[in-house]
Every structure is written in C-alpha cells, then in structure tokens.
C-alpha positions, 0 to 999 in steps of 0.5 A, spaced: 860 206 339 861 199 343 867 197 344 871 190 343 877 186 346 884 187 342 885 182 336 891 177 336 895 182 331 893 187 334 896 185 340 903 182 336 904 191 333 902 193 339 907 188 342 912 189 337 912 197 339 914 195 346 907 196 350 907 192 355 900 189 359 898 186 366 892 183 362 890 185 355 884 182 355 882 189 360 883 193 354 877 195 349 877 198 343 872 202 339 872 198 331 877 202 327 883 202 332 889 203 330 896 199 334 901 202 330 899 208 334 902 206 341 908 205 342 911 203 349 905 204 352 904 200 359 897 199 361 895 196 367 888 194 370 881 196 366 883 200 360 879 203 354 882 206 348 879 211 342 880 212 335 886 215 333 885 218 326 887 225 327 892 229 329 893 233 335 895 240 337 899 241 342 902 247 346 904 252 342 901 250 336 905 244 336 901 238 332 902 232 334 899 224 333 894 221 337 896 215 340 899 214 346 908 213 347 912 213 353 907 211 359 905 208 363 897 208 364 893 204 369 884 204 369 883 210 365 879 211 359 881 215 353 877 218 348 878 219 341 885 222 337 888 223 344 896 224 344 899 222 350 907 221 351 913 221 356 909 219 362 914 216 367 910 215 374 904 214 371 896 216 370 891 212 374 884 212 374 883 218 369 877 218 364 881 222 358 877 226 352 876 227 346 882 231 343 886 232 350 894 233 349 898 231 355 905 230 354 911 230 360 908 228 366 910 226 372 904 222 375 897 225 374 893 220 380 887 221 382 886 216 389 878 216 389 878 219 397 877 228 394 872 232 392 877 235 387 877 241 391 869 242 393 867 242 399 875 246 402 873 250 408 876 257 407 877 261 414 876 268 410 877 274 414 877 272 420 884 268 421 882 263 427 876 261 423 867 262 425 867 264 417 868 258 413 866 258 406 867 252 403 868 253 396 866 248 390 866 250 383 860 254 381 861 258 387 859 265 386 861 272 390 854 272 392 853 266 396 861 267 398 858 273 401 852 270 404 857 264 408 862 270 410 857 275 413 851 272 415 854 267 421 850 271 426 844 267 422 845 259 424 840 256 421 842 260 415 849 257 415 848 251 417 843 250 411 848 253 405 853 248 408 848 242 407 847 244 399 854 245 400 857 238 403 851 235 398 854 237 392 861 237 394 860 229 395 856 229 389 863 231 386 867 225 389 869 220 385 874 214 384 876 216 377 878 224 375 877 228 369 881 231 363 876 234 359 876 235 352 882 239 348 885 241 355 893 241 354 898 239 360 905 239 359 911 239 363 907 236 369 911 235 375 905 231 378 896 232 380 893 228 384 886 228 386 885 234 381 879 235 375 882 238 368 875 241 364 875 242 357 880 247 353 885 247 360 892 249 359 897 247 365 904 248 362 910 247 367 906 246 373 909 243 379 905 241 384 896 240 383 893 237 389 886 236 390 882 242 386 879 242 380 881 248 374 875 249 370 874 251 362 878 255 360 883 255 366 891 255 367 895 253 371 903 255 368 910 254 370 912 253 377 905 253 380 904 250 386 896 249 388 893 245 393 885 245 395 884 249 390 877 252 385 880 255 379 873 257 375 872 258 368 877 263 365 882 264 371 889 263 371 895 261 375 901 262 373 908 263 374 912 261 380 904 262 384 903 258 391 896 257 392 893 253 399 886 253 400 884 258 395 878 259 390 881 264 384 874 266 380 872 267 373 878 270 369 882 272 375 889 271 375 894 270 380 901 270 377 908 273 379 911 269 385 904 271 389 902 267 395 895 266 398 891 261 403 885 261 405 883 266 400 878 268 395 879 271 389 872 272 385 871 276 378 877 279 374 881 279 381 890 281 379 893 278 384 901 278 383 908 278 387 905 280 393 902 276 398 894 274 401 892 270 408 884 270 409 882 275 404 875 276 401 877 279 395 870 281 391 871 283 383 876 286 379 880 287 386 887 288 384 895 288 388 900 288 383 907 289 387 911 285 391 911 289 397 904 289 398 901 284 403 892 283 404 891 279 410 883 278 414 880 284 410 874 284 406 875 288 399 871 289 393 873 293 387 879 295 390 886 297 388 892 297 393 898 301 392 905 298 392 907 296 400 900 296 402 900 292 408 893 290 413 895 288 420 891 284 425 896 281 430 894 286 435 890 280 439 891 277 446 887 271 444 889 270 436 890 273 430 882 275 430 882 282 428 879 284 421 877 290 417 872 292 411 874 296 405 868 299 401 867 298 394 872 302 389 877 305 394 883 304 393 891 305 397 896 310 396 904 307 396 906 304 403 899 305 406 897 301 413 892 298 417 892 296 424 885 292 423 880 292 426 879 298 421 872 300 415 873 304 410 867 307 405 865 306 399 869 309 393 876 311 400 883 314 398 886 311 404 894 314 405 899 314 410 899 309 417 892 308 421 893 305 428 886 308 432 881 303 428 877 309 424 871 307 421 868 312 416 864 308 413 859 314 414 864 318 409 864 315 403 868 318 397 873 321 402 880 322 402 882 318 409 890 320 410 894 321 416 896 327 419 900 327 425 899 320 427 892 321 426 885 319 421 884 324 418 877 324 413 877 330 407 869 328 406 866 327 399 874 329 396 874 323 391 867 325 388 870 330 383 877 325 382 878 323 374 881 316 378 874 315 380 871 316 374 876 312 371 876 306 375 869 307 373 869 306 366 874 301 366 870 295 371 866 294 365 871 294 359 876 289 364 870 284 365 874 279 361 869 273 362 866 269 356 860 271 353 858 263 351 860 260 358 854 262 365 857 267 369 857 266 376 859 271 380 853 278 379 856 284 378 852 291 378 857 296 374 853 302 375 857 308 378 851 310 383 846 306 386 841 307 392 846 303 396 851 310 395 846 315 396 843 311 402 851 312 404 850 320 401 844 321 405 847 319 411 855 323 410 850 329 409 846 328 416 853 326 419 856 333 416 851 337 419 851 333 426 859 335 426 858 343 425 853 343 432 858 337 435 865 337 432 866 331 439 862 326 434 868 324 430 871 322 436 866 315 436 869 314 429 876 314 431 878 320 425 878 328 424 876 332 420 877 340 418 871 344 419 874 348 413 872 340 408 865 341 411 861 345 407 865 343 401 863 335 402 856 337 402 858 341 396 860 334 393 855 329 396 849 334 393 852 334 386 852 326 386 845 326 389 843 330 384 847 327 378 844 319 380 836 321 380 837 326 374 840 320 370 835 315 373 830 319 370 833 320 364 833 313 363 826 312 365 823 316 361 827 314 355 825 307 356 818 309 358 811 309 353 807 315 354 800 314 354 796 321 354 790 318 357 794 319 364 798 324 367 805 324 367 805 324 374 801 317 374 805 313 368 811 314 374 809 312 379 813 305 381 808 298 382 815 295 386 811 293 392 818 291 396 820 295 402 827 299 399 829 302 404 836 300 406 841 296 401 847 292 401 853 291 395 853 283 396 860 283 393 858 286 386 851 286 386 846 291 390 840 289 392 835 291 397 836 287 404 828 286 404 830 283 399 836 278 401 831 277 408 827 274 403 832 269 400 835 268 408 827 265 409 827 261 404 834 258 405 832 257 411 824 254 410 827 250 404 824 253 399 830 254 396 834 248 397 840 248 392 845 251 390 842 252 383 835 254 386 839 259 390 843 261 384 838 263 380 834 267 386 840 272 387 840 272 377 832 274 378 834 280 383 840 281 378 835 282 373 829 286 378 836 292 379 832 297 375 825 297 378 828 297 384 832 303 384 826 307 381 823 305 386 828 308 391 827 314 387 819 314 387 820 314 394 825 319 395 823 324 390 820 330 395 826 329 400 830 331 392 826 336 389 820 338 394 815 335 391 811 327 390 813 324 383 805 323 382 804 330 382 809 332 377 809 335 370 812 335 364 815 342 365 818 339 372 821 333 369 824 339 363 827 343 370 830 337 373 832 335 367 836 342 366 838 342 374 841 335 372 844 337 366 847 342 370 851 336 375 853 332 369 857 338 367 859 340 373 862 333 375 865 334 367 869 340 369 871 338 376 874 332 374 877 334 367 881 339 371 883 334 376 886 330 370 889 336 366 893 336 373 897 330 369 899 336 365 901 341 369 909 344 368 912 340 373 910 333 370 916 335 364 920 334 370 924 328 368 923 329 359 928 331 355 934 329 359 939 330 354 936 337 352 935 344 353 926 346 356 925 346 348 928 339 348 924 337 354 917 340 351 918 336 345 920 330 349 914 331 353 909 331 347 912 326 343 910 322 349 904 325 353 902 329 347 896 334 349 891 333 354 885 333 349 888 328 345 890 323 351 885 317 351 883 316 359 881 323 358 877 323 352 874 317 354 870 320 360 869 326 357 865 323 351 861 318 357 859 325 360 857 327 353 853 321 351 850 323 358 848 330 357 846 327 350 841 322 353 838 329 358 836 332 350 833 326 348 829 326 353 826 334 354 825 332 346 820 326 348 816 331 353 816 336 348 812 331 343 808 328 348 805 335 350 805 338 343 810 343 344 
C-alpha cells in the first residue's frame, strides 16, 4: 500500500491532540489513517505511520488502542494497529511491525554502529581467550563446537570466522527492528537491540547490543549486554548477562550471572553463576551457591555449591576442564581445573590432583581421603541415569513450527559410549596386570570394583547391539532370494572408526574431517551451507551406527554378521533380552532405595509409626505406583516388546 503526506485536517486533530512535529510533511500515512489515534505524540525526522483499525492486546491480556500516546518518536516506521505509550526518552530509528505493543519505555535507540549482538566474541573455556566464538543469531551447538575445539586447525578457524564476520555485517543496519506482535513494557532503556516477532520484554532494565529472537523474554529487572537470545529463551528475573548467547528455550532467571557464556538448548540456569562456560544442551545449575567457570559441559546437572577453579596459574587463569555428556555433581563438589571426566560421571566430594577418567565413563568419581577415586561402570545400572535419559527428550521444549538450530542425537547409547565401553574394558584389564596404570590418570580404583565394572560395561554393550539389531530387522524388507546374512550387510562406505559428541549430535570423526575439508576448500562457504552439512549427517545417524555395528559384530558375538542365520539372530536376540531385563531389574531395585524405611524418616510429625506410615503413603504412595519408576519400566517393556516382534518376524520370514 503507497503512502501519502497527512491532510490539513489531519494535522489540525493531530494538533489539536497535543502532538508536536519538526517537520510534517516528513510524516506519511497509508489511505485510511485515522488522526484521532495519536495523542501527544512528538515526531521528528522521516516518519511512516499505519492504519489504526484495530485493538491491541497487551501483556496480560490487557486490550488496548492502536495509535501512538505519550511519545516521543524520531525516524521510525510503524505498521498497522501498533500501540505505543508513555515513552519519555524516545524511540529513534526503529522499523515497528504489525500489531507490536510498546508501553512505558525509557529510550529504545538504535545508533547505526552494531550488529545487534552478531559477531561478539565469546572467550569460552579458556578465561584469557584463543577460543572465540563469535556468536550470531542462528548459531547452532555444532558450529559452537567446531570454533571451541578445533583451534589447532588455522585455516579452519580462520574460514567460520570469515562466514561469521559477513553475515554479522550483514546484520549491521541504521535502524532496528520490532517485529510483529512482540510486547515491551516497563522498558528501562535498549539500545542497539532487535525485537522478533511475538517477544515479550517485561520490566527489563537494561538491553545493549543484542538481538532476542522469536518467542524470547527478557523479564523484570534484567540486564543484558552483547547478547543472542535465540528463539524460545528467556531471561528473566534479576538476570545479569554479558557477552552471552542463551539458545533455544534455555532459561537464565533467578538473580543468575554470566560472561562470556554459551548456554545452547533447554539450558536452566538460575541463581548461581557462570564465566567462560560452554554449556551444550539441557545443562542445568538451580542454586545460588553454585559456580560454572572455564568448563565444557553437555547434558550436564550440577549439585548446590558445585564449584570449578582455574586460578591455580602462574601466568593467568588458563586452566579448563571437560565434562562428558550426562554426568552429574553431588551437593558441594569441587574441581581444581584442569580435570575430565567421562561420559554419563557421578562426581562427589573435592578433587585437587586433575584426574582425567575419561577412560571410565558411567563411574562414580568421589573422593576418598584427599584422593579420586573412580567405582568404574557403577552409574550403568543407576535409575538417576535412566531417568535423565528419559527426561532430555520430554524437556525439549523447542517449537515444533520454528527451524531448530542446535542437533541433539537423544539416543541413550551410541557408538561413541561403546567405543568409550570398549576402551573402560581394555583399560580394566590393563590395571588387573599393572594396577600402577591409574597413576597416569591421577585416580584410584579398588580391584574389589573390577570385575564388577567389566560386569556392567558388558551389559551395556550387549543391551546397544541387541537394541540396534532389533530396530534394523523391524525396519528391514526381507527379500527370500538372499541370505539373511547379506540384507544385513551395511552399504555405508565411510570409515566409523572413532566418533565425537559434538555437543548433541554424534557423528563419525571421518565424517567431521570431511566437513573441516570442505570448510576449508570453500565448498562450504556459508553459515547456511554449513548448517545443512551437520542436519545431513543428523539425518545419516541411523546408517552410521549399523555400520559401526556391522563391523563390530564378531569382536560381540564370535562371528561375521554376512554369515548369520536367522537362528543366530533369535539367539542374540534372546541374549538381548536377557540385558534389557537385566538393566530392568538393577535399576528398579536402585529406585525402590527411595523407598526404604529410613526415607519415613521426617513423615508423620505429629504422630506415632502408624501416623507416620500413613503420612508416608498419602504422600510418596507405593513404589509400583510412583510415576519416574513407572515410567522407566514401561520404556524396558516397549523395549522387550520390540525383541518379540522381531524373533515374530524371523519366524515368518522362514516359515516356521
């Protein structure tokens, strides 16, 4: 729709309304304005004004009219049925969208000199920096991890900083953005700061340089500085944020303060604090005790009074420790970086000697007399790990209608964990002929923990092939004119040797090499093309990992999977069966723990052991009949289920 200059009466109602102009012929209208709508309005510079025929509807629930009252506007646009009141320092230089609410606002500029938070330059892990990430608003974890820990590679670097530092000038423009439907209230003041469609920022303090995407929100009493709040996230509550990127539907709120922190999917961040952290998806720090500094962590939940140090330097604070995916912190756990831990790690106590059980994933890692000590495998048969398991997915709260950046692979084994396994298992055999082998690796262990570990590890093995199995022959169309054997067979070509978790999504390192390559031929020469290279891989997990199983069969089973018979496959799936019940019963009788005598302890105060016992139930009710527990034992029976449907299938295939 074209625009027009105001008419004479128009200016005399708008006039009459007490708005004030610098010049009015630098306001155009679309055909079908309505005057009456702007009441004490000042206006200055180049201004476009939209139509007015409808209500707006505000925080709360509150309606209110579109036009503009109370403020002061200088070289914006605005779009059609935009209510905007009670702005006493101004907003200059802003493109408005349909149906935007912005009422009480200090200033909300934009000065032409930022990129509206792309481009900032995180110094993640590594306090006195030599890991930037320089963040923009479709970041994803996997590029994140790529600039975090590939800094070895130069030409690689200097590439995704290039694609970076274009599409962050890209972003650099001399007028902000307020997209539609997004709601700003109470507004202390935001320079230099993009609003998407449907934000809400309610109460906040201070925005500087940033950009809150979609579906964000930015509550009472936030400050923010260099900033990406992706879609979904949210920032809330007495919050201090500074040179931070908060991803999709992760939540900072409760007084909690970070710098130069990345916070990617479902992140909970509150009270506590963080400083150069990468904190990969659905980490989460609930207390205000607890302090996250130069680690990396994924998956990753930390006990109240959880505490990192790397202050033990001479030449800076350069020390920096790694957290393997799922592990977890006891109450008052601490770190003296630099330290690793494996994947799926029950760390307790204080740890001074940087142990690294990377080796030993699913272990409990606690101190024992001023030492680590590691019970290797202990957390395989844990309900808390099975829970965790389960509840990753449930607690991806990301849109369904809205791109999702970040790839998260929520498989509770992958060939990544076995590969680990299969390395814990070598490892264990090593220390029954060289216990001295520990000493390398800073911990101890018990040789009474030993056999039991390989116990464990073995399980977990046993239950991953016999679940991927399953799943391939349910998925797969027999043909009788070949053997069983051959229709098994992978037709992946790509080496699957060795694996990384790339913060969420597992991948084959043949196959990260082959992206760095292309990266740095300038096959891939954009942040797009480079987004859509990590999805394909996302998208190829599942022949990647019957690949991996394909070539490890006869090191699990004794034989080559092109020899096998349909009576092998019904024996390994009953072997299967076995650790899937296995692992069942381990880890109900973990969770019943919960229910033990001593957990009455605290019920029924004002009673007598009947009093107590009643108290007990109304509340905690029966083990059978509590809902965590339930749940993991209805996924091992939709497991096991899965097993009898396939043996069914065999059956059919030959006849029997």
């Amino acid at each position: 729709m074209k625009y027009r200059n105001l008419t004479i009466e128009e200016i005399d109602t708008m006039h009459r309304n007490g708005c004030t102009a610098s010049d009015w012929n630098l306001i155009k209208v679309k055909e079908g304005f309505n005057a009456s709508n702007y009441v004490r309005a000042q206006f200055s510079g180049n201004i476009t004004l939209g139509l007015t025929n409808e209500k707006v509807i505000g925080t709360a629930g509150i309606i209110a009219p579109s036009g503009i009252f109370d403020a002061i506007i200088q070289d914006c646009s605005v779009g059609d049925n935009v209510h905007i009141s009670r702005i006493n320092q101004g907003i200059i230089n802003y493109d408005i969208d349909n149906c935007a609410y912005i009422a009480g606002a200090g200033s909300i500029i934009c000065t032409g000199s930022r990129s509206f938070g792309n481009g900032t330059k995180l110094h993640v892990l590594n306090e006195q920096g030599k890991r930037e990430v320089a963040i923009y608003d479709r970041l994803s974890a996997q590029i994140a991890y790529m600039l975090t820990v590939y800094r070895h590679d130069s030409k690689l670097i200097e590439k995704l900083d290039g694609m970076i530092a274009a599409y962050s000038l890209s972003k650099k423009k001399s007028r902000g953005h307020i997209g539609a439907y997004a709601k700003i209230t109470n507004l202390g003041s935001a320079t230099d700061v993009n609003f998407g469609d449907e934000t809400l920022t309610k109460g906040t303090s201070l925005l500087w340089d940033g950009t809150i995407s979609p579906r964000a929100f930015m509550g009472p009493n936030v400050i923010a500085e260099h900033f990406i709040v992706m879609p979904g996230g949210k920032v809330d509550k007495n919050s201090i944020i500074k040179n931070v990127f908060v991803g999709e539907c992760a939540e900072i709120s409760n007084g909690f303060v970070a710098e130069n922190s990345l916070f990617f999917s479902n992140c909970i961040m509150h009270a506590g604090e963080a400083a150069a952290v990468f904190a990969g998806p659905h980490c989460v720090s609930m207390h205000k005790s607890t302090l996250l500094i130069g680690g990396f962590f994924s998956f990753f939940n930390a006990g109240s009074g959880t505490n990192q140090s790397n202050h033990y330097y001479r030449t800076g604070p350069v020390h920096q420790g790694i957290v393997g995916r799922g592990s977890k912190t006891s109450s008052n756990a601490y770190i003296l970086w630099p330290a690793r831990f494996g994947q799926f790690s029950l760390i307790g106590g204080s740890h001074y000697h940087h142990p690294d059980t990377v080796k030993l994933p699913y272990s409990y890692v606690v101190e024992r007399d001023g030492e680590t000590m590691v019970v290797p495998g202990a957390n395989v048969v844990t309900a808390g790990t099975i829970r965790d398991i389960l509840k990753w997915k449930h607690r991806d709260l990301r849109a369904t209608d809205h791109k999702r950046y970040d790839l998260i692979n929520y498989s509770s084994l992958s060939p990544k964990n076995i590969s680990r396994i299969y390395q814990a298992i070598k490892f264990l055999n090593d220390y029954t002929e060289n216990p001295g082998i520990t000493d390398e690796y800073n911990f101890t262990i018990k040789s009474e923990y030993i056999s039991r570990g390989k116990q464990y590890y073995a399980l977990t093995v046993d239950f991953f092939f016999g679940m991927v199995i399953t799943s391939r022959l349910l998925d797969l169309k027999f043909d009788k004119s070949r053997s069983l054997g051959e229709q098994l067979m992978s037709s992946c070509d790509d080496d699957i040797e060795s694996w990384a978790d790339m913060a969420g999504l597992v991948i084959p390192m043949s196959r990260v090499d082959k992206i760095i390559e292309q990266i740095k031929s300038e096959e891939i020469n954009t942040l797009d093309m480079l987004q859509s290279a990590f999805e394909a891989e996302s998208d190829a997990y599942s022949e990647y990992v019957w690949k991996f199983v394909v070539e490890n069969f006869k090191t699990c089973y004794g034989q080559s999977i092109e020899n096998v018979t349909p009576d092998d496959i019904v024996s390994i799936i009953h072997r299967w069966e076995e650790s899937v019940n296995s692992l069942e019963m381990l880890r109900r009788q973990d969770a019943k723990k919960d229910f033990a005598d001593f957990t009455k302890i605290g019920y029924g105060i004002d009673g007598d052991d009947d009093i107590r016992n009643a108290d007990y139930d109304a509340v905690r009710g029966l083990p059978e009949k509590n809902e965590q527990l339930f749940d993991f034992i209805d996924h091992y029976h939709s497991i096991s289920k899965n097993g009898y449907e396939a043996i069914a299938r065999i059956k059919e295939m030959i006849g029997k």
